[in-house]
VOBA-1610 file (N, C-alpha, C; in pm, whole numbers, padded with zeros to 5 digits, always signed):
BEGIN
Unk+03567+02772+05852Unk+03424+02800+05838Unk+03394+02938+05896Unk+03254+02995+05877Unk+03240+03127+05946Unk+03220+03110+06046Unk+03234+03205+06160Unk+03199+03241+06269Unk+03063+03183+06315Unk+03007+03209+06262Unk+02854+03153+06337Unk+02863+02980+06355Unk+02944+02945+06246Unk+02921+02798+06242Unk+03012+02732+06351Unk+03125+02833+06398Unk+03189+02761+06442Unk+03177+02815+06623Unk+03103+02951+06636Unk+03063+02911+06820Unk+02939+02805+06816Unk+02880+02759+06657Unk+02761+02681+06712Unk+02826+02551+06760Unk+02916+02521+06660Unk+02961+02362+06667Unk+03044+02353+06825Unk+03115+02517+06841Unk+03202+02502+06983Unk+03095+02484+07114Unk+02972+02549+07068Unk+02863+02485+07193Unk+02791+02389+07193Unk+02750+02333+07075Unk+02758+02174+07080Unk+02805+02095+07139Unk+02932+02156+07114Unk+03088+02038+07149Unk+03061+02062+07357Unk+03047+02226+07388Unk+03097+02202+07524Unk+02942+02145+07587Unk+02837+02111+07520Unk+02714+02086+07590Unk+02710+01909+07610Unk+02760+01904+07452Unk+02772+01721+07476Unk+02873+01684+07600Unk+02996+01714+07623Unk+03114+01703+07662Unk+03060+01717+07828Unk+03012+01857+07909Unk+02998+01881+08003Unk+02843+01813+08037Unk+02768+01793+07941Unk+02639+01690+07989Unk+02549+01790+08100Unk+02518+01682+08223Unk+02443+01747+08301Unk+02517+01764+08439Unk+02670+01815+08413Unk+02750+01830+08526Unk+02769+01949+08549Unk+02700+02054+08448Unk+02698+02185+08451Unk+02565+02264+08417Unk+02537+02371+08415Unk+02410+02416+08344Unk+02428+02447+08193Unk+02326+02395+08116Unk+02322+02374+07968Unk+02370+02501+07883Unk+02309+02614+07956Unk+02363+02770+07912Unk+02519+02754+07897Unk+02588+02744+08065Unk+02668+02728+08090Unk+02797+02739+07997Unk+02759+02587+07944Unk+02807+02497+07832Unk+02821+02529+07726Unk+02718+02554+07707Unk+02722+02638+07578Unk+02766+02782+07527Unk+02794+02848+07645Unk+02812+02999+07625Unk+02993+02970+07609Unk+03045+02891+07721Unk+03203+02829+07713Unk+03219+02790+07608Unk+03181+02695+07579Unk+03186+02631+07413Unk+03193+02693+07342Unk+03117+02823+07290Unk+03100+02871+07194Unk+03210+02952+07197Unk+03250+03044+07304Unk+03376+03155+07312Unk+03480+03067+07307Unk+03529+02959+07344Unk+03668+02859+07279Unk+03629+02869+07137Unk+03516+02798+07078Unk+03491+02740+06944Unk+03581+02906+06878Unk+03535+02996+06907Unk+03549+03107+06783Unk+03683+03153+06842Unk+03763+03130+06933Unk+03908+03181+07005Unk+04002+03153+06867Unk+04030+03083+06806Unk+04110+03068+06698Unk+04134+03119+06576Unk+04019+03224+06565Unk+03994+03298+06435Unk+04025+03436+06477Unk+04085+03454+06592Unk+04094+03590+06681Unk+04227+03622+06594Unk+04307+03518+06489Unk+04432+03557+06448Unk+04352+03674+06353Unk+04234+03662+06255Unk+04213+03751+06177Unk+04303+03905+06207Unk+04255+03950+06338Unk+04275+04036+06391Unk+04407+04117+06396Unk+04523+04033+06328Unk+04635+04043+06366Unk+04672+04098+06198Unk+04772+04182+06213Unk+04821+04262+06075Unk+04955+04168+06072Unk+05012+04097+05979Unk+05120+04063+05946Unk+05180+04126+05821Unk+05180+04211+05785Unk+05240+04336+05720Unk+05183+04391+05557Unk+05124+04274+05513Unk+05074+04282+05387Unk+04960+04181+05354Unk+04896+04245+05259Unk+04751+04112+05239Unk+04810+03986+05194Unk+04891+03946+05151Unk+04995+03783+05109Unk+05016+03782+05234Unk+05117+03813+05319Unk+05093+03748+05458Unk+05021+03769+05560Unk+04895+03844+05530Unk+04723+03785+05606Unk+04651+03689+05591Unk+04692+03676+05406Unk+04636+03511+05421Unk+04670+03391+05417Unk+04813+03454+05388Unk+04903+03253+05418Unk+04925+03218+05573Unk+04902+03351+05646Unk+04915+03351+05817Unk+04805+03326+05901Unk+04681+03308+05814Unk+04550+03307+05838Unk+04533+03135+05861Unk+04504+03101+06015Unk+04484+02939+06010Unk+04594+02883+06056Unk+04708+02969+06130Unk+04834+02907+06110Unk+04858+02922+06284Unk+04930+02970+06362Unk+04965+02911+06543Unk+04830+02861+06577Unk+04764+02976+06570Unk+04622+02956+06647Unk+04534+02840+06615Unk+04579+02775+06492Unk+04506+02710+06450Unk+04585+02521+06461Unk+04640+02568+06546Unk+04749+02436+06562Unk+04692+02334+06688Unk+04679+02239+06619Unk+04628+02143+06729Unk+04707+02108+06870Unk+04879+02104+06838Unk+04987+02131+06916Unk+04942+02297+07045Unk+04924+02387+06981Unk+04913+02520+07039Unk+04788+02515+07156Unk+04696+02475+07059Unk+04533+02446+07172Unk+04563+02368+07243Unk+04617+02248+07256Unk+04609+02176+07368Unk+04683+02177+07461Unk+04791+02266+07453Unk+04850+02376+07591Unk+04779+02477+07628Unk+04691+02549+07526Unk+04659+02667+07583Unk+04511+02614+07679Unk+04440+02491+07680Unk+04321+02463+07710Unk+04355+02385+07832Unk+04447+02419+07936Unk+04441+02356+08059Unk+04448+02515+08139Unk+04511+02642+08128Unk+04510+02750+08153Unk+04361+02805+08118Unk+04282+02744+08020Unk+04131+02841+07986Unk+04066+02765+08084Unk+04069+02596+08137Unk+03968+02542+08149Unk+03991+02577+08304Unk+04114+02564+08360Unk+04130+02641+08490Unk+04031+02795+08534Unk+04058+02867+08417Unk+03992+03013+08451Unk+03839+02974+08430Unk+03838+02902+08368Unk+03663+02897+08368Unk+03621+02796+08460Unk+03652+02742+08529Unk+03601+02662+08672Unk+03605+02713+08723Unk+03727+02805+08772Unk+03744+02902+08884Unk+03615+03019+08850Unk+03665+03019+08755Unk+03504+03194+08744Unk+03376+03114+08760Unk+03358+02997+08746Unk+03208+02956+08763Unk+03216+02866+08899Unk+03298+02899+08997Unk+03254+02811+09086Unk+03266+02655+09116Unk+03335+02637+08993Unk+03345+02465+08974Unk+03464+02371+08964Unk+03522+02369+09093Unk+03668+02333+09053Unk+03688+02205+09057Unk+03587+02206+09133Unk+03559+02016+09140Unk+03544+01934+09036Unk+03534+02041+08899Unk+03487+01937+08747Unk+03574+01971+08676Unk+03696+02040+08717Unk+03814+02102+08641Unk+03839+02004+08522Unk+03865+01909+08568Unk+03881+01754+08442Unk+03790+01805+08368Unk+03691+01791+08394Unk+03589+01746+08270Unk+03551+01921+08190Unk+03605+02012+08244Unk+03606+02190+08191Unk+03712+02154+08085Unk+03827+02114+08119Unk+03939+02096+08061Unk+03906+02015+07948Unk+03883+01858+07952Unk+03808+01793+07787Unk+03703+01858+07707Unk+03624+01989+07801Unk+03504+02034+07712Unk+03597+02124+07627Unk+03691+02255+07724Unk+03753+02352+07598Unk+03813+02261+07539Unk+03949+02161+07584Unk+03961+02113+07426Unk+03886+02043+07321Unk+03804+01999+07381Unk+03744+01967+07234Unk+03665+02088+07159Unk+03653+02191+07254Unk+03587+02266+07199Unk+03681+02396+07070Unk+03819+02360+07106Unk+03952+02419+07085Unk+03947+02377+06993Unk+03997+02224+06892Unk+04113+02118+06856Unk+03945+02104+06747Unk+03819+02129+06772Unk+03706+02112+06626Unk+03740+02192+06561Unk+03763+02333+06613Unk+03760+02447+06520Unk+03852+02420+06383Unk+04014+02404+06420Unk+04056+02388+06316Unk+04046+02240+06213Unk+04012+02129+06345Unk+03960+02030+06205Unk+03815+02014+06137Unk+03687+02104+06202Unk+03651+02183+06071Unk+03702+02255+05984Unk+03789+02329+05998Unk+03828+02413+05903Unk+03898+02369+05752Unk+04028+02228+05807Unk+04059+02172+05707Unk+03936+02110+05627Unk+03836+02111+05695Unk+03746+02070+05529Unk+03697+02147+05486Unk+03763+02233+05433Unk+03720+02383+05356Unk+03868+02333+05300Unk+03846+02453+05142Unk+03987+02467+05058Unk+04065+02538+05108Unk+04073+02610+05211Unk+04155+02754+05229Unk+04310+02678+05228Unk+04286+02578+05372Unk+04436+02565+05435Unk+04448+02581+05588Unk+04475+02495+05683Unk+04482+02519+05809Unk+04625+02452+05874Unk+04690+02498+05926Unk+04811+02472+05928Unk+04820+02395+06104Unk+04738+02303+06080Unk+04748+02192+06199Unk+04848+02151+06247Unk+04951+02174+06190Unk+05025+02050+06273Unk+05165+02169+06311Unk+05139+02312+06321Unk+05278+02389+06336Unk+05297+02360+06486Unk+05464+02367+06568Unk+05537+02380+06449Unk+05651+02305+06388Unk+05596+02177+06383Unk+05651+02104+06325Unk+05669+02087+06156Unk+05544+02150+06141Unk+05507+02170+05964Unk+05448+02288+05967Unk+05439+02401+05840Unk+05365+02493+05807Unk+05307+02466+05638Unk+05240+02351+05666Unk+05190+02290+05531Unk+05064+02305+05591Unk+04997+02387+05485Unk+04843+02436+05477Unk+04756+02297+05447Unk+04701+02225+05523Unk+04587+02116+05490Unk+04467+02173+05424Unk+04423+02094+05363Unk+04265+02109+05316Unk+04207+02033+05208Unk+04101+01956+05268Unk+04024+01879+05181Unk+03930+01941+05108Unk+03866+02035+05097Unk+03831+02118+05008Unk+03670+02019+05010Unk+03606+01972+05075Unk+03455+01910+05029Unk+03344+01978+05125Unk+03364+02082+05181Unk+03256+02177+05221Unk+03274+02300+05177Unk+03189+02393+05145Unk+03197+02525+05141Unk+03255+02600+05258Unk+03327+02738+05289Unk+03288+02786+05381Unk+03188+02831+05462Unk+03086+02846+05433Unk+02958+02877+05471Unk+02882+02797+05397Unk+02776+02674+05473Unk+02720+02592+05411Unk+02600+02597+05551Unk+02453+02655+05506Unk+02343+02655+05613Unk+02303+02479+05630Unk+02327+02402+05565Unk+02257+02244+05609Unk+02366+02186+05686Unk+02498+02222+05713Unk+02651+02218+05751Unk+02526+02262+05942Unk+02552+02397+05897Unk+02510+02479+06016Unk+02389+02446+06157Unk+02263+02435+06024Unk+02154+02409+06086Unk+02136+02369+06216Unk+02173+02166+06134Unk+02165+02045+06260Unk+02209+02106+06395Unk+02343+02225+06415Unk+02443+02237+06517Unk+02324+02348+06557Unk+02307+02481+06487Unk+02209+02539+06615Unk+02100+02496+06658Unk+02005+02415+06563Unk+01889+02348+06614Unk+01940+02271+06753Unk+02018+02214+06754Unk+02070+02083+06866Unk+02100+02152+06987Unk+02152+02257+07020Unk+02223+02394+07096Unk+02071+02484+07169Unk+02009+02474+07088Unk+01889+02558+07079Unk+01776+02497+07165Unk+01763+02331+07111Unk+01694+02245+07208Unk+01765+02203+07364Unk+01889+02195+07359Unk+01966+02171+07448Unk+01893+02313+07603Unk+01896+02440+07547Unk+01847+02518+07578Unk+01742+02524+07649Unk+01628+02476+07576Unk+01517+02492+07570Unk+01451+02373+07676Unk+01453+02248+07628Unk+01433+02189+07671Unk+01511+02088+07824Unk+01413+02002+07866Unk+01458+01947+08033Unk+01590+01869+08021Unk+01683+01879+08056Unk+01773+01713+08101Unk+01813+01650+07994Unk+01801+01534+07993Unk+01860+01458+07902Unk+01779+01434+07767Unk+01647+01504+07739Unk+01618+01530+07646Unk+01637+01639+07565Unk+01686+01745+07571Unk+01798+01836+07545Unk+01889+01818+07489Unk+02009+01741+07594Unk+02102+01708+07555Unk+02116+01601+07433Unk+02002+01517+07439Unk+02044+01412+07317Unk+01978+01499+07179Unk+01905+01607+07188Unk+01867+01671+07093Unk+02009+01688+07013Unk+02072+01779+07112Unk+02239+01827+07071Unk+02318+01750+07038Unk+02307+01628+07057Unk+02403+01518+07046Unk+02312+01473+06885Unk+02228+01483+06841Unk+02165+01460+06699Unk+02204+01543+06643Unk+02193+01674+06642Unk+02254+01763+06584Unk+02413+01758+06543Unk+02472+01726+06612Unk+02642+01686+06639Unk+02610+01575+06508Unk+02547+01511+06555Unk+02591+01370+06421Unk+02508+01355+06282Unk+02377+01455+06267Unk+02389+01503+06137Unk+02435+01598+06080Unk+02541+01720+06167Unk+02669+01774+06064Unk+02730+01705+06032Unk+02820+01619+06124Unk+02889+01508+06085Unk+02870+01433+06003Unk+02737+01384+05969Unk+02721+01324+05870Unk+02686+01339+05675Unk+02677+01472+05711Unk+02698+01601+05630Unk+02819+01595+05559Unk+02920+01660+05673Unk+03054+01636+05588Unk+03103+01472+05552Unk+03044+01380+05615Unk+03083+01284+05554Unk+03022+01242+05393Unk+02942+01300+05384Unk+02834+01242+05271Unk+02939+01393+05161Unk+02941+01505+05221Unk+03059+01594+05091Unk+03166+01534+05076Unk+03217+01445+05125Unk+03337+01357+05114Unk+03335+01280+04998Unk+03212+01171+05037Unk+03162+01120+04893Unk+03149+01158+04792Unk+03066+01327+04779Unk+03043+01302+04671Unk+03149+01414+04593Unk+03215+01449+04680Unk+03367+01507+04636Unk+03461+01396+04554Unk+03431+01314+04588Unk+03539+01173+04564Unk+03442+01096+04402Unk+03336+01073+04414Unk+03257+01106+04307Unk+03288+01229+04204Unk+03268+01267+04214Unk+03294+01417+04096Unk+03446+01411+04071Unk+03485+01401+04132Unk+03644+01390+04097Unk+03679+01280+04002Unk+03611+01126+04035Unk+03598+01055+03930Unk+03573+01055+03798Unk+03423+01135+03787Unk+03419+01215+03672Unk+03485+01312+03607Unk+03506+01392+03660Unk+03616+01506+03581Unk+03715+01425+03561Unk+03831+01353+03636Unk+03904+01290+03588Unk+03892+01193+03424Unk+03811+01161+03418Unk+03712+01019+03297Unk+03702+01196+03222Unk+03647+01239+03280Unk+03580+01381+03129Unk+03731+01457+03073Unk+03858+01468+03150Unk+03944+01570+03133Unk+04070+01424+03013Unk+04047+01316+03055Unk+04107+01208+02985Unk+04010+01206+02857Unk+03899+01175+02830Unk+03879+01186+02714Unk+03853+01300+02616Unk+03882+01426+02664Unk+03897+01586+02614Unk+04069+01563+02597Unk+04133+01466+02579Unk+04276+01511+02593Unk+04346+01569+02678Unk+04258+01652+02802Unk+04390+01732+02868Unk+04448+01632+02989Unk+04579+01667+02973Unk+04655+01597+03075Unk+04659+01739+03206Unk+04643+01663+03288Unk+04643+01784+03409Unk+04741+01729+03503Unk+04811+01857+03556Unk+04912+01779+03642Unk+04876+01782+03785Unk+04748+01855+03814Unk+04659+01862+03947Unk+04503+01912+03959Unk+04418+01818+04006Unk+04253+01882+03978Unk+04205+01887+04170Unk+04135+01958+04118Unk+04095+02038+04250Unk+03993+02045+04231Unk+03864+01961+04292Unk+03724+01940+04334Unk+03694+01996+04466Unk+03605+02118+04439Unk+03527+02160+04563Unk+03392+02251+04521Unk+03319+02238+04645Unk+03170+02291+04646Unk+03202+02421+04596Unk+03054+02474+04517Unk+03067+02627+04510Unk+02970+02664+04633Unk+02942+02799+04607Unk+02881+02852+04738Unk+02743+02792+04788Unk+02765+02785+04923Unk+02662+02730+05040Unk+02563+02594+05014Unk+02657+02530+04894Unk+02576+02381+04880Unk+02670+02264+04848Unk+02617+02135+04865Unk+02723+02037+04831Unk+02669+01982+04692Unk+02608+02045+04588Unk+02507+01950+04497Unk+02629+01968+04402Unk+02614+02150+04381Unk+02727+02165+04227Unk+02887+02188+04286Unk+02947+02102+04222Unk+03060+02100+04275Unk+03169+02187+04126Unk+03275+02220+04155Unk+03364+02336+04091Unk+03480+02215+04079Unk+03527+02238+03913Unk+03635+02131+03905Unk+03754+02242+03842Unk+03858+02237+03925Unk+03943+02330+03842Unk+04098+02245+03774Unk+04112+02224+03691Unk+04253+02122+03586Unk+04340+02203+03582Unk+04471+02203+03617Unk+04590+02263+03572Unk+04692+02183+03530Unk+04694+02248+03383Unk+04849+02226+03313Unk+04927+02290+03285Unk+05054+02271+03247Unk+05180+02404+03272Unk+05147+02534+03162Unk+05032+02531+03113Unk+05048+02662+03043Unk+04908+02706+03061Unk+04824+02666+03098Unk+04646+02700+03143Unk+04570+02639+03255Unk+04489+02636+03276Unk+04405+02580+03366Unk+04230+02553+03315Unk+04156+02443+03321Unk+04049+02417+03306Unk+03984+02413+03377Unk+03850+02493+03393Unk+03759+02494+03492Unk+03607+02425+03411Unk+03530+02355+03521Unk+03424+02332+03476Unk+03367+02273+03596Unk+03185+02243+03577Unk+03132+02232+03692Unk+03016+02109+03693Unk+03039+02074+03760Unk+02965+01899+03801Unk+02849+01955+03870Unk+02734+01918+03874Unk+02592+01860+04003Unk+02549+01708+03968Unk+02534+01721+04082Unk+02506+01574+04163Unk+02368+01509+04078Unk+02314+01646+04035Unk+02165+01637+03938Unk+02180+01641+03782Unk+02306+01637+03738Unk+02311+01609+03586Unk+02321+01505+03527Unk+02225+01473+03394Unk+02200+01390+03373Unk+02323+01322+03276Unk+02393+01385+03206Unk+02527+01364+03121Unk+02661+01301+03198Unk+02714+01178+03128Unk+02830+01127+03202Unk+02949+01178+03237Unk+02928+01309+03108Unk+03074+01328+03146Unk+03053+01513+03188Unk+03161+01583+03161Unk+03150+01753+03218Unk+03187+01816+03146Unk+03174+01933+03116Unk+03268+02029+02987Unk+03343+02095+03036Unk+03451+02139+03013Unk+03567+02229+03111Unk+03578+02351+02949Unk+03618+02450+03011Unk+03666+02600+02956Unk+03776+02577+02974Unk+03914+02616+02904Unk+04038+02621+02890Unk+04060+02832+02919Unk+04158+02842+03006Unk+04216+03015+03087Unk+04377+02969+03073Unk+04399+03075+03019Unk+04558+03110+02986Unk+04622+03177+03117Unk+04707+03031+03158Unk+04728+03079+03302Unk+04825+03166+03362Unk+04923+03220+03260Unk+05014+03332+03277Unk+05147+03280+03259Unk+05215+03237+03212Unk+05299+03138+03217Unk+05469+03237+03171Unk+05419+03294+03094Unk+05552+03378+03113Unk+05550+03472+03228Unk+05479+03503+03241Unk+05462+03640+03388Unk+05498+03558+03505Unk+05483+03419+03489Unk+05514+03353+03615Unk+05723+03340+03593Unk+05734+03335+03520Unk+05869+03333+03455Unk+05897+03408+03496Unk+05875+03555+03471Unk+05941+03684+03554Unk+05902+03670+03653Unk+05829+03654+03724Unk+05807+03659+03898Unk+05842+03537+03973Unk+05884+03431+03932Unk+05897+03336+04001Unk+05970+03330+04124Unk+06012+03407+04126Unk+06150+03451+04231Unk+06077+03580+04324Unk+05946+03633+04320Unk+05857+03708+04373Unk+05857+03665+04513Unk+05881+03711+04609Unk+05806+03657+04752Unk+05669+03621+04725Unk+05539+03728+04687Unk+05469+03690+04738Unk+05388+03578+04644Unk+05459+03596+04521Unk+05464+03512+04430Unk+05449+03323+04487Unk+05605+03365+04515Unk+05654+03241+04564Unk+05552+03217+04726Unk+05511+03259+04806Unk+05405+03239+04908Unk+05238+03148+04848Unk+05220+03252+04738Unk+05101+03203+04708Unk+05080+03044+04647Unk+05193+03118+04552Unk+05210+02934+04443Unk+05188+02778+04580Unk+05263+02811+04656Unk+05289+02710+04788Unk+05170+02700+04875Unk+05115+02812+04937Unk+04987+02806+05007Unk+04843+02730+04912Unk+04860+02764+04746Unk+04748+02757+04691Unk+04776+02562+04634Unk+04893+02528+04666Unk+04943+02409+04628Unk+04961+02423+04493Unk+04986+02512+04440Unk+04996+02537+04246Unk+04898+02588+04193Unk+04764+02579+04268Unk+04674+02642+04201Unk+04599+02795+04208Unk+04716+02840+04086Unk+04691+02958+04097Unk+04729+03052+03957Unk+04673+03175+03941Unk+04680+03218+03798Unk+04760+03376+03818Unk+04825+03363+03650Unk+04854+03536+03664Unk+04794+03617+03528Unk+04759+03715+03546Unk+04732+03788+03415Unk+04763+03939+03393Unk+04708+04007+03314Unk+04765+04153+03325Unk+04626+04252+03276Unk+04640+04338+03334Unk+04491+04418+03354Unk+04579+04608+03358Unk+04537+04698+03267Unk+04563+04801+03301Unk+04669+04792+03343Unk+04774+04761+03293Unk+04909+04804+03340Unk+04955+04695+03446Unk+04866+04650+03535Unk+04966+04584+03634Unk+04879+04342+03592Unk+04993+04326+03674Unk+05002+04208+03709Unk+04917+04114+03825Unk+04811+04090+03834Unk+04770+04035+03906Unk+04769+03850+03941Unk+04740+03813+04055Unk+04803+03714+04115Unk+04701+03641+04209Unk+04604+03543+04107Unk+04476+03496+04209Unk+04524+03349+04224Unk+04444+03340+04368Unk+04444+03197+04391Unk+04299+03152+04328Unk+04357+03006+04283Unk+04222+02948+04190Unk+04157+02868+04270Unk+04179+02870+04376Unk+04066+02781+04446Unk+03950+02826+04504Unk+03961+03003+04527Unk+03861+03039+04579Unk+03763+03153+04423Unk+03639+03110+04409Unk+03576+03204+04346Unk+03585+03108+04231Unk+03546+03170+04135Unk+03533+03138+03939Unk+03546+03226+03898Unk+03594+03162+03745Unk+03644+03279+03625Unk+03518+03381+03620Unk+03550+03482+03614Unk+03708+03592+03660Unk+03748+03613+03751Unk+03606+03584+03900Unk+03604+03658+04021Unk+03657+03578+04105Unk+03812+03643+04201Unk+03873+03529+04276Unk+03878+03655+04374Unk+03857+03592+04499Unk+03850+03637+04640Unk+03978+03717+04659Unk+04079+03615+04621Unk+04191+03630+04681Unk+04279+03658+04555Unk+04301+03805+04524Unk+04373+03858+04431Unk+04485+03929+04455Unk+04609+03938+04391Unk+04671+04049+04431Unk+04765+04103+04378Unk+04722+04260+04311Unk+04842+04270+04241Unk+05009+04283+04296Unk+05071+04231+04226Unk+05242+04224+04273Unk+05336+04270+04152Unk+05281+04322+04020Unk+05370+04374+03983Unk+05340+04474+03853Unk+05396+04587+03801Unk+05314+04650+03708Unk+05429+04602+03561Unk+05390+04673+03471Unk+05424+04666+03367Unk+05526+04813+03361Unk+05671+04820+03309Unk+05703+04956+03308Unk+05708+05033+03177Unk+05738+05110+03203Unk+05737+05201+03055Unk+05807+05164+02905Unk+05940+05088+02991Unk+06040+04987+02891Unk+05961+04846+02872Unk+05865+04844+02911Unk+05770+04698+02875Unk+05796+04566+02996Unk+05930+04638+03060Unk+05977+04534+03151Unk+05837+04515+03309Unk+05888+04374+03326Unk+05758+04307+03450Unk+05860+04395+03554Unk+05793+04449+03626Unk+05860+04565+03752Unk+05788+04490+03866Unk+05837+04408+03949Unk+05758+04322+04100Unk+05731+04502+04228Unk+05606+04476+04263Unk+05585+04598+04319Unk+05595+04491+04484Unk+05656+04619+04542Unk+05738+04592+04685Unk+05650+04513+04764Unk+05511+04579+04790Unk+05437+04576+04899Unk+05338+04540+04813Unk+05243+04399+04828Unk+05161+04368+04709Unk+05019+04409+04806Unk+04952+04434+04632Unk+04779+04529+04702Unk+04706+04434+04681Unk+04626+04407+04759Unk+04471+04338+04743Unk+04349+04397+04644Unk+04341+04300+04516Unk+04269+04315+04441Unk+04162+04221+04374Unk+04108+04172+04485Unk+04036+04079+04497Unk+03895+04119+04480Unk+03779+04035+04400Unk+03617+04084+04323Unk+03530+03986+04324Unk+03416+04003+04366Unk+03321+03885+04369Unk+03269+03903+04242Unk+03106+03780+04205Unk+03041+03796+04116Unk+02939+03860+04146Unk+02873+03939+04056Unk+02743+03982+04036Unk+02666+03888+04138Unk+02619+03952+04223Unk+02496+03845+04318Unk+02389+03799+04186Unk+02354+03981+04135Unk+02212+03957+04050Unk+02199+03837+03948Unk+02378+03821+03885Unk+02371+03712+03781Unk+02383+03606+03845Unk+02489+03584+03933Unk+02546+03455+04038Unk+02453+03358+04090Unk+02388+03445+04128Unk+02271+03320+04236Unk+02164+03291+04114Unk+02087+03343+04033Unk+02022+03246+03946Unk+02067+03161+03881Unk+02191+03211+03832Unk+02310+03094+03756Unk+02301+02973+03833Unk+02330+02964+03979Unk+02375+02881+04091Unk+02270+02789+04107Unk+02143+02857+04099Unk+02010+02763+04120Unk+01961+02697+04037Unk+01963+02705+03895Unk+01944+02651+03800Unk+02069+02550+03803Unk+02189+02575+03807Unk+02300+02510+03760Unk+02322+02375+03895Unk+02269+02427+04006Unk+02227+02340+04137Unk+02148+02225+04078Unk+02016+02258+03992Unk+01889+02149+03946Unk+01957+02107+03846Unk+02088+02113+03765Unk+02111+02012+03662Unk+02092+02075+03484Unk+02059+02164+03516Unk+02063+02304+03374Unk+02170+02327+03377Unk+02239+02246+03227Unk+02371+02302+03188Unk+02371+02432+03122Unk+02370+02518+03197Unk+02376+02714+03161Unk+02528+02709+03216Unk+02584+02806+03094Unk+02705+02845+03145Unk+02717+02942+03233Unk+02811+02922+03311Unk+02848+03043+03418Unk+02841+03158+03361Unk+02796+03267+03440Unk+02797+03433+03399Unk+02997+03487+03401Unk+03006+03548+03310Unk+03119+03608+03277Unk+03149+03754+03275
//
């Protein structure tokens, strides 16, 4: 999730946790600097944009890693505040305030690599957006009253807040699991056999959800809300590159992405070179996470370029977001192209 969402939820976490054994600021100011400590990997160059983002989510983000590193933080922060006497209970606030971050995160599509290093298998349930404000809200409102207000009316403010995010992502769960039902029922009676579908929110809402189908020679995209009145969904058929994957298969970063994206992912050719998106983030055409890895040569041959470039494009805001709002209320308008 972004940054904001996640020192809110980390001061949530250290306000519920530390209660009224500390001052509410306190709590919350700790909370929040653990909550966002795990995204500090951004920061780190691992030599190329393919391994910034398959490395993105991965030690730091290990539930194994935080819960060694959160007896050394919770030490320094008793000691700097004077409080050694509550060391225990400093210690359960950073970790929990540690060990949310990344299991928010697996409910986003990216990938969070929880469990290294025993595994470097990218998790993700894919039924929140990354940035979702009704996700957000409940957590600063709750933080905010915690603040504001006396004692234990404060605190149970924050503790409401805590359990309608929570209940948030539980309800995108549903209706992730819902929509998936459907596309499944819509992609069976369109004929396509898919050998993997991938249901997740588009941007900052849980209503219209993004269905993407892959079969060994294309991929189908199409898009569900929670507000349409039709049983079933229409999917677009994209020619997913299938010989270019042939020549590159043997690509590092090739071979990185295919694995991080769990298969879902496309190649095509643009001006000479080869590009290489993951399909989980963005819609046709515009994928976040692009990258070219190989050009075309003069003999026609696929040439894999050494060091792959980031060529990654959003959509038009101007077209995007009216598309989004209409297509949010249940107006089957096709996506802007």
């Amino acid at each position: 999730m972004d940054s904001l969402t996640q020192i809110a939820l980390g001061s949530a976490v250290g306000v519920a946790v530390m209660g009224r054994r500390t001052a509410a600021w306190r709590a919350a100011l700790w909370g929040g600097i653990c909550g966002t400590l795990p995204d500090l990997d951004a920061l780190i160059d691992y030599g190329d944009p393919v391994g910034n983002m398959v490395l993105h989510r991965a030690d730091t983000h290990s539930l194994v890693w935080l819960t060694l590193a959160a007896p050394p933080l919770a030490w320094g922060i008793a000691r700097l505040n004077g409080e050694m006497d509550r060391l225990r209970r400093w210690w359960l606030a950073v970790w929990a305030a540690l060990v949310t971050h990344p299991l928010l995160d697996v409910m986003t599509v990216y990938g969070t690599q929880l469990l290294r290093p025993f595994t470097d298998h990218p998790y993700g349930v894919g039924s929140v957006f990354i940035v979702d404000p009704l996700y957000t809200l409940p957590l600063v409102a709750g933080v905010v009253a915690a603040l504001r207000l006396p004692g234990r009316r404060g605190r149970r403010w924050n503790l409401a807040g805590l359990a309608l995010s929570t209940a948030y992502l539980a309800a995108g769960v549903a209706a992730q699991h819902h929509v998936d039902g459907v596309a499944r029922r819509s992609l069976a009676a369109q004929g396509i056999v898919a050998d993997r579908v991938l249901v997740t929110p588009t941007a900052f809402n849980a209503v219209l959800w993004r269905v993407v189908a892959i079969t060994p020679q294309a991929y189908h995209e199409g898009f569900r809300s929670l507000l349409d009145g039709e049983p079933t969904m229409a999917f677009e058929r994209f020619e997913r590159g299938e010989a270019l994957h042939g020549a590159l298969r043997d690509h590092l970063p090739v071979r990185r992405i295919a694995r991080f994206s769990h298969g879902f992912f496309g190649l095509r050719e643009r001006d000479g070179r080869v590009l290489l998106s993951d399909l989980r983030m963005g819609q046709e055409p515009y994928y976040v996470f692009t990258f070219a890895v190989a050009r075309r040569g003069p003999d026609g041959r696929i040439e894999p370029t050494p060091v792959p470039v980031a060529a990654g494009g959003r959509a038009d805001l101007a077209r995007g977001l009216p598309w989004l709002w209409r297509r949010i209320g249940g107006d089957p308008v096709p996506p802007p192209r």
